[in-house]
C-alpha positions as CSV (number, residue, x, y, z in Angstrom):
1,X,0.0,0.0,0.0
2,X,0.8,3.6,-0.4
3,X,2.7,5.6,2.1
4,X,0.6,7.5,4.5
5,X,1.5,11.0,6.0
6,X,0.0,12.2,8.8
7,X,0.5,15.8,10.5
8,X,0.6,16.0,14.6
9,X,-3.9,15.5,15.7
10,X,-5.9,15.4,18.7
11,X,-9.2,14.1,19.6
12,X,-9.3,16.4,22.6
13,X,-10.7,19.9,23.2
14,X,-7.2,21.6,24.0
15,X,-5.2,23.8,21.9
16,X,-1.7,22.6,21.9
17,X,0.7,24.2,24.1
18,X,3.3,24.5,21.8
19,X,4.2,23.7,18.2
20,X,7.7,23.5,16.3
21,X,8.2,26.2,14.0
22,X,6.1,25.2,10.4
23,X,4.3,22.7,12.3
24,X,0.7,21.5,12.0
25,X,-2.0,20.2,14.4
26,X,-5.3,19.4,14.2
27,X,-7.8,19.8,17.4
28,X,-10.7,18.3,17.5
29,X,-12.6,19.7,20.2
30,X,-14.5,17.2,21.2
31,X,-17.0,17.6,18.8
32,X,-16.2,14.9,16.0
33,X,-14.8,17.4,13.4
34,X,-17.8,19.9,13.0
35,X,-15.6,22.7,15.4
36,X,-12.3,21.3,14.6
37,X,-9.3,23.9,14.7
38,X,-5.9,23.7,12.3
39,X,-3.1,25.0,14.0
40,X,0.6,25.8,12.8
41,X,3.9,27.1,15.0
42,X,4.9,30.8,14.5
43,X,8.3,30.9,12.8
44,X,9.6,33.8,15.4
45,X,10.2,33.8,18.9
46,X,12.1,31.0,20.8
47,X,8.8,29.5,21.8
48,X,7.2,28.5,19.0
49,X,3.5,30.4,19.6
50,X,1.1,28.5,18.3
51,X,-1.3,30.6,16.0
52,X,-5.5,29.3,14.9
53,X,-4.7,29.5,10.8
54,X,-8.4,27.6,9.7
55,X,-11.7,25.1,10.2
56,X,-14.5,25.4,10.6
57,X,-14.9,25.8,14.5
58,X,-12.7,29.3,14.2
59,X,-15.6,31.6,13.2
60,X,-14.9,31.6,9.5
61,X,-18.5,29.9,9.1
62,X,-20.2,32.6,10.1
63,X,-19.2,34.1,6.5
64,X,-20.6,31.4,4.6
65,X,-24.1,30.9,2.9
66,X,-25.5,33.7,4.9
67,X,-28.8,35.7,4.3
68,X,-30.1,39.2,4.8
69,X,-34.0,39.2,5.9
70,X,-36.0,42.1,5.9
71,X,-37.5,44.3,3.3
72,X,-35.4,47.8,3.4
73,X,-37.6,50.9,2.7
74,X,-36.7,54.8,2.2
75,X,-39.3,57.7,3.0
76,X,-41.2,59.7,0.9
77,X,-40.9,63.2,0.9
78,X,-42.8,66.4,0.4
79,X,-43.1,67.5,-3.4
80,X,-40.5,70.0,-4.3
81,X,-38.3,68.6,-1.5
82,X,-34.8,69.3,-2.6
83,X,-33.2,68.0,0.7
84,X,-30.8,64.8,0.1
85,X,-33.2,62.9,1.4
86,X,-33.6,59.1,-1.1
87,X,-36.0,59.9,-4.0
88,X,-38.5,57.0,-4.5
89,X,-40.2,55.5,-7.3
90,X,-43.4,57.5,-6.0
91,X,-42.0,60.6,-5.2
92,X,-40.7,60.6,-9.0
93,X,-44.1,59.6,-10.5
94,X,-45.8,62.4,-8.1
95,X,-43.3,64.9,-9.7
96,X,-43.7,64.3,-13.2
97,X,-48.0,63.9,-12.7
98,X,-48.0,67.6,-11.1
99,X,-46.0,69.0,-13.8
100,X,-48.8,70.8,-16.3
101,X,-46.6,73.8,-17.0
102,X,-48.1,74.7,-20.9
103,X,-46.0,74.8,-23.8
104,X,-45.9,79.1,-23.8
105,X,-44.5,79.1,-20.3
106,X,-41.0,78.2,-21.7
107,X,-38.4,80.7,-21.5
108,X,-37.6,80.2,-25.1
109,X,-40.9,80.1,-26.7
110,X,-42.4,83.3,-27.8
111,X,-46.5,82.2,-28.7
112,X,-49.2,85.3,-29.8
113,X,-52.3,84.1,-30.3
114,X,-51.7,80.9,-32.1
115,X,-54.5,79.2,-34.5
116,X,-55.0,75.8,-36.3
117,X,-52.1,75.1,-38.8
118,X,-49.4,77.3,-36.4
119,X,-46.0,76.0,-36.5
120,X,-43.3,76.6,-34.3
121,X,-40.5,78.3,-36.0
122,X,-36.7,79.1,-34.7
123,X,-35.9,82.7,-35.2
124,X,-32.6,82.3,-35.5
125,X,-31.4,83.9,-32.8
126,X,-32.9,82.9,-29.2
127,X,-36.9,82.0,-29.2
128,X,-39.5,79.6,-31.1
129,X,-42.4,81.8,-32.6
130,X,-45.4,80.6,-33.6
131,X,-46.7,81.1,-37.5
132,X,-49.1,80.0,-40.0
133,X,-47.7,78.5,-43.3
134,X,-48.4,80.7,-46.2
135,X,-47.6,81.4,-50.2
136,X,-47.8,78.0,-52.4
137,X,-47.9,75.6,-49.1
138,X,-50.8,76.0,-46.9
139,X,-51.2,73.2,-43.8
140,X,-54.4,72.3,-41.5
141,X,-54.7,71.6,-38.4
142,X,-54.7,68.1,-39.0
143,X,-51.3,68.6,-40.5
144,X,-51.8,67.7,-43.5
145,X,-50.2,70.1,-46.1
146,X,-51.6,71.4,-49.7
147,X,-49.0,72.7,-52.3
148,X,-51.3,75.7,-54.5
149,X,-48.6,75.9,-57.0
150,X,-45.1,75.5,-58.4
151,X,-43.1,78.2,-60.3
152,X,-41.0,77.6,-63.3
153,X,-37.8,75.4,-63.2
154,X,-38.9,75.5,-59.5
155,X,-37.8,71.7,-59.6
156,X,-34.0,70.4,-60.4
157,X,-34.2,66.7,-61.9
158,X,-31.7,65.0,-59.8
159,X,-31.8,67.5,-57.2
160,X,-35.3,68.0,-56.2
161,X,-36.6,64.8,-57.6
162,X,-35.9,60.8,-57.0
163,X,-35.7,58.4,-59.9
164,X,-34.0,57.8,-63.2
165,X,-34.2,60.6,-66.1
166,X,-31.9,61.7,-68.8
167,X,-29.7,64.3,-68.5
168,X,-27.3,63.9,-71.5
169,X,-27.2,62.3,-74.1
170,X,-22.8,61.6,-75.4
171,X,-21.2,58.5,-77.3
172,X,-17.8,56.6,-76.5
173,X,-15.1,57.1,-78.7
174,X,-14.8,54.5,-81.5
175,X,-18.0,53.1,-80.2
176,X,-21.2,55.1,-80.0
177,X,-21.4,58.7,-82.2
178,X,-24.4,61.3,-81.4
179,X,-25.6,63.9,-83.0
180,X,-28.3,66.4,-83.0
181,X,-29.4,69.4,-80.9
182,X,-29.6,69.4,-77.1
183,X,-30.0,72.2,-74.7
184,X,-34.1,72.3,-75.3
185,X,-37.1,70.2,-75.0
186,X,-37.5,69.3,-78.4
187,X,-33.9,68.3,-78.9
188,X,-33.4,65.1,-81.4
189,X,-30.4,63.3,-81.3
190,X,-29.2,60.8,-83.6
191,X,-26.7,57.6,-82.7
192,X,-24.9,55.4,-85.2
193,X,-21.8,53.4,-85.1
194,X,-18.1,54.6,-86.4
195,X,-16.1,53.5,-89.1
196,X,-14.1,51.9,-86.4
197,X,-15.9,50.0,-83.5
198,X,-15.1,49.0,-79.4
199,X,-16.9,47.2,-78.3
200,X,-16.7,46.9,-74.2
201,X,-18.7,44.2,-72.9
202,X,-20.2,40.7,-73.4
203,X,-20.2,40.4,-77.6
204,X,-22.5,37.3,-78.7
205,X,-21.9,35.6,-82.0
206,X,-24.6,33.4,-83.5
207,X,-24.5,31.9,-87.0
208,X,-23.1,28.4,-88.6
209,X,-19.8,30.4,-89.4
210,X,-17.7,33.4,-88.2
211,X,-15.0,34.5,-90.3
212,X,-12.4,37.0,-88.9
213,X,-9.9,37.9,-91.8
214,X,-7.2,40.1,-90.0
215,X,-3.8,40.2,-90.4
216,X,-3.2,40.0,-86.0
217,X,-5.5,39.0,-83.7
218,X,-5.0,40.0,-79.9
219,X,-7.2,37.8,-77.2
220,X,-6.8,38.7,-73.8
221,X,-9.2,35.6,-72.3
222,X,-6.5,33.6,-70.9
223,X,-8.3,30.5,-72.1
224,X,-10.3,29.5,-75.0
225,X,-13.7,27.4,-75.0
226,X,-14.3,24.9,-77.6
227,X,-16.7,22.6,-78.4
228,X,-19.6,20.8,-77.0
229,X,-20.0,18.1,-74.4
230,X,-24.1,17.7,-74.4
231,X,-23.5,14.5,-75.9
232,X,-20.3,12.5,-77.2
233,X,-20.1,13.9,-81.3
234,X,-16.4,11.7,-81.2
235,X,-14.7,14.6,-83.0
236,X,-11.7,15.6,-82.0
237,X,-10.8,18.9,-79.9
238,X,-7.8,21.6,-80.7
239,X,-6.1,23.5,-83.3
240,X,-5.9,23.4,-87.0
241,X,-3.6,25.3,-88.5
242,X,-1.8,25.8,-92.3
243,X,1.4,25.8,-93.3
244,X,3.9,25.3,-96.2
245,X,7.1,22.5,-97.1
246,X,6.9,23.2,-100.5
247,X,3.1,22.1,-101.0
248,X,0.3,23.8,-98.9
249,X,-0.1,21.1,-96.0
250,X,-2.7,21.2,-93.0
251,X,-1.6,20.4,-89.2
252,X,-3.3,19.9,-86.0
253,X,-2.4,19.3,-82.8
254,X,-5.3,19.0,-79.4
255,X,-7.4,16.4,-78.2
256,X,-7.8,13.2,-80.3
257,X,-11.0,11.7,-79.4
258,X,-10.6,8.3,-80.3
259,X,-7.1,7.6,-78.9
260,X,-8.3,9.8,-75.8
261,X,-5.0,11.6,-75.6
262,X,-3.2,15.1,-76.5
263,X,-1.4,15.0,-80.2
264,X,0.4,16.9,-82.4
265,X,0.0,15.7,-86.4
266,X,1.6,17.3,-89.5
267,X,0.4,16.6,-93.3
268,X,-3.0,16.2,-91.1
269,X,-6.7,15.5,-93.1
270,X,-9.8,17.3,-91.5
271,X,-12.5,14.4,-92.2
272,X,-15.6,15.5,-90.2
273,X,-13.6,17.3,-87.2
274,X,-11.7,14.1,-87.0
275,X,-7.5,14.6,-88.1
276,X,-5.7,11.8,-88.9
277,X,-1.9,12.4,-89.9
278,X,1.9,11.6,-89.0
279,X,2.4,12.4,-85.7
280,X,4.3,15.6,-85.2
281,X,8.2,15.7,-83.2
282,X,8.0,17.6,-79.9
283,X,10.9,19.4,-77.4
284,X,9.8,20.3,-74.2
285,X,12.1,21.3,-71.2
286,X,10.7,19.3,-68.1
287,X,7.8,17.1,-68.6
288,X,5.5,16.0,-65.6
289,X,3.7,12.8,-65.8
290,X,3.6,9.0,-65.9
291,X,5.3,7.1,-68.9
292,X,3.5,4.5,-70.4
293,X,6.3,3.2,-72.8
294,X,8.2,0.2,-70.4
295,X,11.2,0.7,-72.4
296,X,12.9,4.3,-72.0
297,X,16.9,3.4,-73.9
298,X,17.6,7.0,-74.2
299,X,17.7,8.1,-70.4
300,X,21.1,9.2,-69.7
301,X,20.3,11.0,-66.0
302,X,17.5,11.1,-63.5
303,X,17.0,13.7,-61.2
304,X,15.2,13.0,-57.5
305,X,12.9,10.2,-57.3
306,X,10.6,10.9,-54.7
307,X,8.2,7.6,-55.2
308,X,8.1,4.3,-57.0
309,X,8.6,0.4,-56.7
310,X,12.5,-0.6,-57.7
311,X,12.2,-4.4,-59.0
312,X,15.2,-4.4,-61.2
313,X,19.0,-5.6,-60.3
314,X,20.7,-4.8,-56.6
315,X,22.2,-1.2,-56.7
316,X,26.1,-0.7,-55.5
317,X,26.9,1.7,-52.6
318,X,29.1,3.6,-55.1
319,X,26.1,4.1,-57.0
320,X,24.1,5.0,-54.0
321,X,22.5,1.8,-53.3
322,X,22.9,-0.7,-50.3
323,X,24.9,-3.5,-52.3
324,X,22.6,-6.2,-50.5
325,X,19.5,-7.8,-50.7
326,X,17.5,-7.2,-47.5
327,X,14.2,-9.3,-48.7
328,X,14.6,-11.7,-46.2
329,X,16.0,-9.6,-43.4
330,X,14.7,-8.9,-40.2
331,X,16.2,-6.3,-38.0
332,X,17.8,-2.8,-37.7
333,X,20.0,-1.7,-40.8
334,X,23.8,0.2,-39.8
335,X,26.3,1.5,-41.7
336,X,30.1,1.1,-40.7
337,X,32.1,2.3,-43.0
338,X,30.3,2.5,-45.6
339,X,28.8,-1.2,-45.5
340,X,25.5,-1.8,-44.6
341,X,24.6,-5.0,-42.1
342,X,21.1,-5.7,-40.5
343,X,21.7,-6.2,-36.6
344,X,18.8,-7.4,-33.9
345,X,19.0,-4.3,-31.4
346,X,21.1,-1.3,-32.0
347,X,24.1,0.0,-30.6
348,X,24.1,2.9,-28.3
349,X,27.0,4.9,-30.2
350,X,24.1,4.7,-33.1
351,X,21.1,6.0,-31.2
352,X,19.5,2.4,-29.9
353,X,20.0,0.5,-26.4
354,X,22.3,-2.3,-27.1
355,X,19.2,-4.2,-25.5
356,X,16.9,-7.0,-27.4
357,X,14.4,-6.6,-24.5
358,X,13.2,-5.2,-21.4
359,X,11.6,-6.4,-18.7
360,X,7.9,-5.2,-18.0
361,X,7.7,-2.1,-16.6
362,X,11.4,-2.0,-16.2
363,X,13.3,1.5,-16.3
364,X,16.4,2.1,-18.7
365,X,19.5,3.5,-17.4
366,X,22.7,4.5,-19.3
367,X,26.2,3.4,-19.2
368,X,28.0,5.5,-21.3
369,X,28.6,4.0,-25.2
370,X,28.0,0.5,-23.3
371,X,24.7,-1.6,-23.7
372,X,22.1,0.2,-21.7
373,X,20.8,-1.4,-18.0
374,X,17.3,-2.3,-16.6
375,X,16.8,-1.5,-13.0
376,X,13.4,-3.0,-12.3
377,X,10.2,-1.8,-10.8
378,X,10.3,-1.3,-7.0
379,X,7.8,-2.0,-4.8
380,X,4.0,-0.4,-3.6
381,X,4.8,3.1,-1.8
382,X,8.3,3.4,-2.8
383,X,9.8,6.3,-5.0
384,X,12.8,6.4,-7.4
385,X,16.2,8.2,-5.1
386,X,19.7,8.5,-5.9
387,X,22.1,6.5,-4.1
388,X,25.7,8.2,-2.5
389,X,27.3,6.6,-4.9
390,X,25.0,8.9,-7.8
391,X,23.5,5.2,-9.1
392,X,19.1,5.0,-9.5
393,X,17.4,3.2,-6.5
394,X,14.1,2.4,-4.8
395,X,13.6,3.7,-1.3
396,X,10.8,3.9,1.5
397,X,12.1,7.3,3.4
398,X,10.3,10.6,3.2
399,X,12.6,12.9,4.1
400,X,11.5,16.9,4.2
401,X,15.3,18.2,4.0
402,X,16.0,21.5,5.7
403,X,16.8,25.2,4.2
């Protein structure tokens, strides 16, 4: 079982008399525990006074879980009291009810015999007066107001109005031209198109063919659509395009359909949007990808190799191989001078133990570059100390120390 520590107790009702310096006792008082005292020696004085430090039979108690009873109230006091006496919810709905002071009485409000449809207007300067709306904008008492009339160019479009409307009328450059008369109500204006035409935008082409004949052609969509794919027409996807060896020839080179792959073809035939033709040379500079030809004669170098199955002859160490055959090894692979061996544990000087096993539950310890040690498990309660001579051990003492 596990080591027990117990501090200094008593089932008594006595304080101790005295205490060592840090140390603990526990008092029961004869109670069972309920009005038990911890006590601790005072670290001054020769004597070591003995000082209450908790539990719950000190007082502390008292503090806990404890509830006010009682409903507190405050007085109410006269209206218009302006003693610091507390102002309660009723004396603050008193106040407000008995407040009928009329709009007029205000110090900044300056009211001769107002009638229906009076509004209260700043005068700029330090009072509200009261007037009646007059001129095209009359208003009743209801508030409701009726505009009589409005004069000419009384309204701004765009200013005094909300919504769309045209204000000019002006063409792009090499897009759009207008012309005609402006700067009146019956202005016409005429649009048409220039000799040369932008177009900025979306453009739409519909028909069974679009010709283009320019001498260069500048695109800059980054990538080109072609072709349909609501259902398989098994025509072939890319670029045709003309050139000359001495007789006008035709090449293509995209997707062919039927052998599912990119291709490049030279003295091609266009038979339907299906090119057949001798298959064109290519030079590329690296190439990602999987080769599908087993037989590559021409390699010459390789650069890294980051995946793949070797299952071909046993590579030499000068040739940055292993120089063995390891199928039927078992074990931990070392180099020593440059010759690799499989070994069953390894060596300390190369990261390992030196050790085939260890015991259950058994704790390594190090010896140097030697094979590594097991000092076993101790027993229930122990702990792991350091011998004088600096070696691991199990031992049963507790021992506080002193500082």
């Amino acid at each position: 079982m596990a080591n027990t520590i117990q501090i200094k107790r008593s089932a008594g009702s006595a304080a101790p008399g005295t205490l060592g310096k840090g140390e603990l006792a526990w008092v029961d008082h004869g109670t069972g525990g309920a009005a038990g005292i911890l006590y601790v020696g005072d670290m001054t004085g020769a004597g070591a006074a003995v000082r209450k430090i908790g539990g719950p039979g000190w007082g502390l108690e008292l503090l806990n879980n404890s509830t006010l009873t009682g409903t507190p109230t405050a007085p109410t006091v006269a209206a218009n009291d302006d003693s610091t006496s507390v102002a309660t919810t009723e004396y603050v709905d008193r106040q407000v009810q008995n407040s009928t002071q009329p709009i007029s009485a205000a110090s900044d409000t300056n009211i001769s015999a107002p009638a229906a449809g009076h509004m209260l207007l700043w005068d700029g300067v330090d009072t509200w007066d009261n007037k009646a709306i007059s001129g095209d904008i009359t208003m009743a008492a209801d508030g409701s107001a009726i505009v009589t009339g409005v004069a000419e160019n009384a309204v701004a479009l765009g200013t005094d109005t909300s919504g769309n409307y045209v204000a000019t009328v002006s063409g792009t450059a090499n897009e759009i031209e207008v012309t005609g008369g402006a700067g009146s109500e019956g202005a016409s204006v005429q649009i048409g198109l220039p000799d040369n035409v932008t177009i900025t935008g979306t453009l739409t082409v519909n028909g069974a063919t679009t010709t283009v004949d320019s001498t260069t052609v500048t695109v800059a969509d980054p990538v080109f659509v072609i072709g349909e794919n609501g259902a398989d027409d098994n025509k072939d996807r890319g670029m045709e395009f003309k050139y000359n060896d001495g007789a006008a020839k035709v090449g293509f080179f995209g997707y062919d359909d039927s052998a599912e792959a990119f291709t490049a073809m030279t003295s091609a035939t266009n038979t339907g949007e299906v090119f057949s033709g001798t298959t064109a040379d290519a030079i590329f500079a690296d190439i990602t990808g999987t080769l599908q030809t087993a037989s590559q004669p021409n390699i010459t170098g390789l650069g890294t190799v980051t995946s793949g199955t070797w299952a071909a002859d046993i590579i030499t160490p000068t040739s940055g191989g292993l120089g063995v055959d390891t199928s039927s090894s078992t074990g931990i692979a070392s180099v020593s001078g440059g010759t690799w061996s499989v070994s069953n544990e390894l060596a300390v000087p190369l990261g390992g133990t030196g050790l085939t096993s260890v015991a259950a539950e058994g704790i390594l310890v190090g010896a140097g570059t030697a094979d590594m040690t097991v000092l076993t498990i101790g027993s229930a309660g122990q702990k792991l100390a350091v011998s004088a001579g600096g070696s691991p051990e199990w031992s049963d003492l507790v021992d506080g120390g002193t500082f």
